[in-house]
C-alpha positions in Angstrom: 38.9 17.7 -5.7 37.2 15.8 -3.4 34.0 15.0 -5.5 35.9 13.4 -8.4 37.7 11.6 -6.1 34.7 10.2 -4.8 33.7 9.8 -8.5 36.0 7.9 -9.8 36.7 5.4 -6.4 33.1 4.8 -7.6 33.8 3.7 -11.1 36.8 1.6 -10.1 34.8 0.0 -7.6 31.8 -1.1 -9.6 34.2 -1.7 -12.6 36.5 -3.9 -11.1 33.5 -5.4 -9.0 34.6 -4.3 -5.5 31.3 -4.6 -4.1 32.5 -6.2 -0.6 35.0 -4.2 0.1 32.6 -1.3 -0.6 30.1 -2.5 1.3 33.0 -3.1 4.4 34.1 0.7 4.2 30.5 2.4 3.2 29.4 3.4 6.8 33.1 5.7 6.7 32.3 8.6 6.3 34.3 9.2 3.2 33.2 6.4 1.5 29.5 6.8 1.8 29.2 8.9 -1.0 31.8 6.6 -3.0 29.1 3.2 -2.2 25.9 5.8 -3.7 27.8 7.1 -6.8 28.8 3.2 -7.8 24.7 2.1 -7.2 24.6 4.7 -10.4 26.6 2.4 -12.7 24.4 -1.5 -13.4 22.1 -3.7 -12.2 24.6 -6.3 -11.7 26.6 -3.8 -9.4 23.4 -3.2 -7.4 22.6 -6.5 -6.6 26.1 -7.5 -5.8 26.1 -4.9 -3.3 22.9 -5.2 -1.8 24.0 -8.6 -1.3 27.3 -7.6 0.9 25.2 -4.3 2.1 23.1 -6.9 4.0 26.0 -9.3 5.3 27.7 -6.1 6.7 24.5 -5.4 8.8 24.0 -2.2 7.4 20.2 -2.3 7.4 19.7 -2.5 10.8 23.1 -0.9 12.3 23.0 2.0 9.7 19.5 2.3 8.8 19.9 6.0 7.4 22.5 4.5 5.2 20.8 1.7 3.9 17.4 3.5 3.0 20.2 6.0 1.4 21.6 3.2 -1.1 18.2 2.0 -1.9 16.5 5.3 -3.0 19.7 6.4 -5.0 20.6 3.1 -6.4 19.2 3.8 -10.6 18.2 0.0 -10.0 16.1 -2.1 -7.1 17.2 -5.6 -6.7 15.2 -7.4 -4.7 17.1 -10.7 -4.9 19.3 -9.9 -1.8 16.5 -9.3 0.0 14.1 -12.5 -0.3 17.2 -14.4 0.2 18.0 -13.0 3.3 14.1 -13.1 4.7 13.9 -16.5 4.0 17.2 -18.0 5.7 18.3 -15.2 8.2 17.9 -16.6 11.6 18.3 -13.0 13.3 15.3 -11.2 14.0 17.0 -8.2 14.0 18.3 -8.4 10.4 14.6 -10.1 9.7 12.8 -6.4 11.3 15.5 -4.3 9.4 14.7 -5.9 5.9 10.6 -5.9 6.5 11.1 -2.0 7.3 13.1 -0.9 4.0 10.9 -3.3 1.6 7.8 -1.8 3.3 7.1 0.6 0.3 8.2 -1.6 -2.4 6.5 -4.6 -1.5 4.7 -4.8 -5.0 7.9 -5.4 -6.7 7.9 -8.4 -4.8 5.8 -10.9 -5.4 7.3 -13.2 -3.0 6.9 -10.5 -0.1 3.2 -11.6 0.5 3.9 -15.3 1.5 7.0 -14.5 3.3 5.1 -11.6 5.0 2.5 -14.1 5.5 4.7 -16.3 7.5 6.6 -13.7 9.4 2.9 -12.4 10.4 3.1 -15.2 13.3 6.5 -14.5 14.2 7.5 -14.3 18.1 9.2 -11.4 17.4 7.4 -8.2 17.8 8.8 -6.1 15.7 9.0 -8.9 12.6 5.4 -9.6 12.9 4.3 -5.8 13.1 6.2 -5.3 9.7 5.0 -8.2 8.1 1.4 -7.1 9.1 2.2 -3.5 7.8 3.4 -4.9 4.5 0.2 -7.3 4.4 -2.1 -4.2 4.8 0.1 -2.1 2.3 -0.8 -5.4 -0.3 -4.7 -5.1 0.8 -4.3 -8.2 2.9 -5.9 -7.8 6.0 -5.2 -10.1 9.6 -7.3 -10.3 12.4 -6.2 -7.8 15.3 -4.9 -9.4 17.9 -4.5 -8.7 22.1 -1.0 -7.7 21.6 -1.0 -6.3 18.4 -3.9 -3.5 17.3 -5.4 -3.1 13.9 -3.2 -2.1 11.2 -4.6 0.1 7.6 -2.7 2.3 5.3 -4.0 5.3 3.7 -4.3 5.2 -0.4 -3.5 8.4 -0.8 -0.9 9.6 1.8 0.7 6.0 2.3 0.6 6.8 5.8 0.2 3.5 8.1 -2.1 3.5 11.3 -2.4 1.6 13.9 -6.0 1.3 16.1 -5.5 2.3 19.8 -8.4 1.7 21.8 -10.2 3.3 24.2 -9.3 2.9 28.2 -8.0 5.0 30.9 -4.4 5.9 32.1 -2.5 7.7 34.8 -1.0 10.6 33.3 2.4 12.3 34.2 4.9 11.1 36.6 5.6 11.9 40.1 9.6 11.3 39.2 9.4 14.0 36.7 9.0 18.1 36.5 6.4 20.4 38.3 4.5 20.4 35.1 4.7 16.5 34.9 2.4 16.9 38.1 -0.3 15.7 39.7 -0.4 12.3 38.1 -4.2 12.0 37.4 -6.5 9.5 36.2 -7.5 10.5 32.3 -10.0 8.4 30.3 -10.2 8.1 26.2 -13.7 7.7 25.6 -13.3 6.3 22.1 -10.9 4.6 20.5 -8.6 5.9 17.3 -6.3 5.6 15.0 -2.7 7.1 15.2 0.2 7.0 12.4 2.6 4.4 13.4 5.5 6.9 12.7 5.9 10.4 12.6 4.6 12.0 9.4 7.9 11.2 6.6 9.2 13.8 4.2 8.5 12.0 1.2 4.5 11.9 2.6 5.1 15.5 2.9 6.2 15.7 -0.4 3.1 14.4 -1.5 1.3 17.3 0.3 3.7 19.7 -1.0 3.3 18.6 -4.8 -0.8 18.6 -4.2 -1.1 22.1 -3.2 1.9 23.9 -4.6 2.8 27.4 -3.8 0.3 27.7 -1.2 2.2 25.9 1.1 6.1 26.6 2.2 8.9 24.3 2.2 9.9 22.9 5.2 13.0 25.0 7.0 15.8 22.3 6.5 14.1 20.9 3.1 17.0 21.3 1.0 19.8 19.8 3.6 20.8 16.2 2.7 21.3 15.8 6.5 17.3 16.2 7.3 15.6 16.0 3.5 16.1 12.2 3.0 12.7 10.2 2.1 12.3 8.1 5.1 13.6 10.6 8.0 10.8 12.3 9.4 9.6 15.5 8.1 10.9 18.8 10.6 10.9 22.2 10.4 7.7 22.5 10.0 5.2 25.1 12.0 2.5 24.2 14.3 0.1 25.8 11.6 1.7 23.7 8.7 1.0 20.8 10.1 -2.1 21.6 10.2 -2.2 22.2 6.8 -1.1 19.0 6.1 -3.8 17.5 8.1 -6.7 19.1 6.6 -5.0 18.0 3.4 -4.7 14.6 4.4 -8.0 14.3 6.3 -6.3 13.9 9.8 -5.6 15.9 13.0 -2.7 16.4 15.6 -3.5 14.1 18.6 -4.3 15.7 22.0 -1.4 16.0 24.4 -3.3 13.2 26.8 -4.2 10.6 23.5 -0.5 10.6 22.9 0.8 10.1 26.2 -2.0 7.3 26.5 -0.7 5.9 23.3 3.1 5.9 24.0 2.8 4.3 27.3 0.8 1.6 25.5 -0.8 0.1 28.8 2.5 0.7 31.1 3.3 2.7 34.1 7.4 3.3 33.9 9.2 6.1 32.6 9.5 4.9 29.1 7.2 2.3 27.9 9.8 -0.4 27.7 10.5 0.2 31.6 12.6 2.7 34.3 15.8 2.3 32.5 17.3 5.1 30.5 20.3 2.6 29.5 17.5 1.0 27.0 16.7 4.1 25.1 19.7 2.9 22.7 17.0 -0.2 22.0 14.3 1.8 21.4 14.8 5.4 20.2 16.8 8.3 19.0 18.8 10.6 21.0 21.4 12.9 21.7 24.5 9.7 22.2 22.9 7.9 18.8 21.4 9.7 16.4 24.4 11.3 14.7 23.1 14.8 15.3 20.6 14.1 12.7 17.1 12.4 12.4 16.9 8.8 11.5 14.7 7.0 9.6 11.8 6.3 10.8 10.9 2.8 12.2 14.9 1.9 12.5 14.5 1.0 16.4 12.0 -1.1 18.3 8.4 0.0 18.6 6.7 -0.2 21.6 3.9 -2.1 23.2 1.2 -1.1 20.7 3.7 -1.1 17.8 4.4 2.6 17.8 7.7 3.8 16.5 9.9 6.7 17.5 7.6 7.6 20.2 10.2 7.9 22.0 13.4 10.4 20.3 13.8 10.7 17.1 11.6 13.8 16.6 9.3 16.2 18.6 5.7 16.0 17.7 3.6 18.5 17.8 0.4 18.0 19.8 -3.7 19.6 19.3 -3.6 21.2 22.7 -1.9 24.8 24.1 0.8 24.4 27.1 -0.3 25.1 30.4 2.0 24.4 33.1 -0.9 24.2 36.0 -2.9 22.5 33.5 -2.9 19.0 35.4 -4.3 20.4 38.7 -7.7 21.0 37.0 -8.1 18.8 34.0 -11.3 17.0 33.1 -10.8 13.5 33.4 -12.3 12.6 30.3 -10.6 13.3 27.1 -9.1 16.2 28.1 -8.2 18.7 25.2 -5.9 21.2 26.8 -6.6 25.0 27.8 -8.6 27.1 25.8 -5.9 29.3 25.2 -1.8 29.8 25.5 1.3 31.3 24.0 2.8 28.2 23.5 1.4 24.3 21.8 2.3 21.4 23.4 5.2 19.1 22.2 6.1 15.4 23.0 8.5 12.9 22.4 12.3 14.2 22.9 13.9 14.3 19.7 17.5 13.2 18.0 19.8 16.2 20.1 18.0 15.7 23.4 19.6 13.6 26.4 17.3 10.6 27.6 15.5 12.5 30.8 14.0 14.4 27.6 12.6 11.2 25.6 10.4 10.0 28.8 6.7 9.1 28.3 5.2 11.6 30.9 7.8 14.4 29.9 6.3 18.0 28.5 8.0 20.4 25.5 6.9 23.2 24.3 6.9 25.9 21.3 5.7 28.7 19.9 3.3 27.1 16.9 5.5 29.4 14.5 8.7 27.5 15.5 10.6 25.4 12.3 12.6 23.7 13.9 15.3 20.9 12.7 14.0 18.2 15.8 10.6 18.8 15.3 8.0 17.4 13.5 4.7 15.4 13.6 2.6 12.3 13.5 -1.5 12.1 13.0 -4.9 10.5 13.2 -7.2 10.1 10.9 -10.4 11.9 11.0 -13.4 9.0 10.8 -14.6 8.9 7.6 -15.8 5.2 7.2 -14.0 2.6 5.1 -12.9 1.8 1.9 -13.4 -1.4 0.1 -10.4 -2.8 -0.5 -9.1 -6.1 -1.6 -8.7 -6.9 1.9 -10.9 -4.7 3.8 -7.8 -3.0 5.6 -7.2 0.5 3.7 -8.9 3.4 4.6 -8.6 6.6 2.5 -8.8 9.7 4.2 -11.4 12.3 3.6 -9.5 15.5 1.5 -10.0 18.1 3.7 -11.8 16.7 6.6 
């Protein structure tokens, strides 16, 4: 039987402590599930194998896996870890450590000095984790030109980031009909927006708030798309707004989104023409393992976005029009009054690359529950709280 097999590879290998070896053969398929059942057995065993887990590059070449071995391990050592922040000389490695210690940085107390330093690292992607683990402490940073605002929500432990206001060309002449004209569209004021798509264990927190009122999402009891980090799908246009009124957020317009994932450029994607680079930069159809990842696992883009591009649809505020362009206000436009289908962006984990582009337009029914789509938000403006360093906000319940 395949499951005790599994089982008792697991006891040998923590008994006889095989933890490098593990480590070596736990992105194999048949031994992934041999490397979680031995993180059930000691503390010693743990760290051992976070240790190797880390040499091997798991965090940031199987990012699904390592978030996998940290929330089923039965203990969290975070030895490994602070070793490896404060001698690796690989950003990469740095940016994949940041991202799984984000929500246990107060079992750290070392992460807020080495956060601290890595805060002026050269390195986008280091310094916009460090910053996000600095807010997630109450410590708060001065925004800077290349690098917006950062503030989690108390209650949701959703992180935003704080676009501002300015005016883009929207669409793309390269692209599809509905892609067309490229027009001129100004956001008035600036906002916030979630710096990933909305997670399934932040869902969980919705779902656990309001009980039976609310439905499970379609594919919340497949290991493949429930795990805590991956981005909540299968969930319906009208559930996620649900979830925003609980959380005291929105959906972004179709043109705020846009806006925000081209982060001040004019290519195709907003790290530049080339498709080759998606790899880099987001999740699709040659990558993702026909699954989602977890979020934040690839580079963010200019404004420190994640997944923006791939990954997971988002749903959007407005209804699809596919003439919709052609007449458009130019300020803050907020899509036609009325449709049969709501607008979707983003490309997700089973689409091909043409699908992930910054200008390019889905959409759905706002019934569908669908297993590559899902969500991110922006807070409604309800003021600040006081925090120990001025950077959390707490949402309004039921904005």
């Amino acid at each position: 039987h395949l499951s005790f097999q599994e089982y008792l590879a697991a006891e040998h290998a923590a008994r006889e402590g095989l933890a490098q070896e593990l480590a070596a053969h736990a992105p194999e398929s048949w031994w992934r599930e041999v490397a979680l059942l031995s993180l059930r057995r000691s503390r010693p065993f743990c760290e051992a194998f976070f240790r190797e887990m880390l040499k091997a590059g798991i965090a940031e070449n199987h990012p699904d896996l390592a978030e996998r071995c940290l929330n089923e391990a039965l203990y969290f050592a975070p030895g490994p870890f602070v070793k490896e922040l404060q001698r690796s000389r690989s950003p990469q490695r740095v940016a994949a450590v940041l991202r799984l210690l984000r929500d246990r940085a107060d079992q750290l107390p070392e992460i807020e000095k080495i956060s601290r330093r890595l805060a002026q690292s050269k390195d986008r992607e280091t310094q916009g984790f460090a910053r996000e683990i600095l807010a997630r402490l109450g410590i708060g940073l001065p925004a800077e030109a290349h690098q917006p605002g950062v503030f989690v929500d108390d209650r949701t432990g959703i992180t935003f980031l704080e676009i501002p206001a300015d005016e883009f060309m929207m669409g793309s002449e390269r692209g599809d009909s509905d892609e067309k004209p490229v027009h001129r569209v100004r956001i008035s004021q600036g906002f916030a927006l979630g710096k990933y798509p909305v997670t399934n264990a932040q869902y969980a927190l919705f779902l656990e708030a309001v009980g039976s009122t609310a439905k499970k999402p379609a594919n919340w009891d497949d290991r493949r798309f429930n795990q805590h980090e991956q981005p909540v799908v299968g969930v319906s246009w009208d559930e996620a707004q649900a979830f925003c009124k609980w959380a005291g957020c929105r959906l972004p317009t179709e043109a705020e989104w846009e806006y925000a994932c081209r982060a001040g450029t004019t290519t195709e994607y907003s790290f530049g023409d080339d498709a080759k680079k998606l790899g880099e930069n987001g999740w699709f159809n040659e990558n993702s393992g026909s699954q989602p990842q977890p979020v934040g696992a690839k580079k963010p883009n200019p404004w420190g976005l994640h997944d923006m591009h791939g990954n997971v649809w988002e749903w959007c505020q407005d209804w699809f029009s596919t003439d919709y362009y052609s007449k458009s206000p130019e300020t803050d436009p907020q899509g036609p009054q009325q449709a049969a289908y709501r607008v979707i962006r983003g490309g997700g984990w089973a689409l091909d690359a043409r699908n992930c582009r910054s200008a390019y337009r889905g959409w759905r029914g706002p019934a569908y529950r669908i297993s590559d789509l899902g969500f991110r938000v922006a807070p409604v403006p309800s003021g600040r709280v006081a925090g120990p360093g001025g950077t959390k906000r707490q949402a309004e319940p039921g904005a």
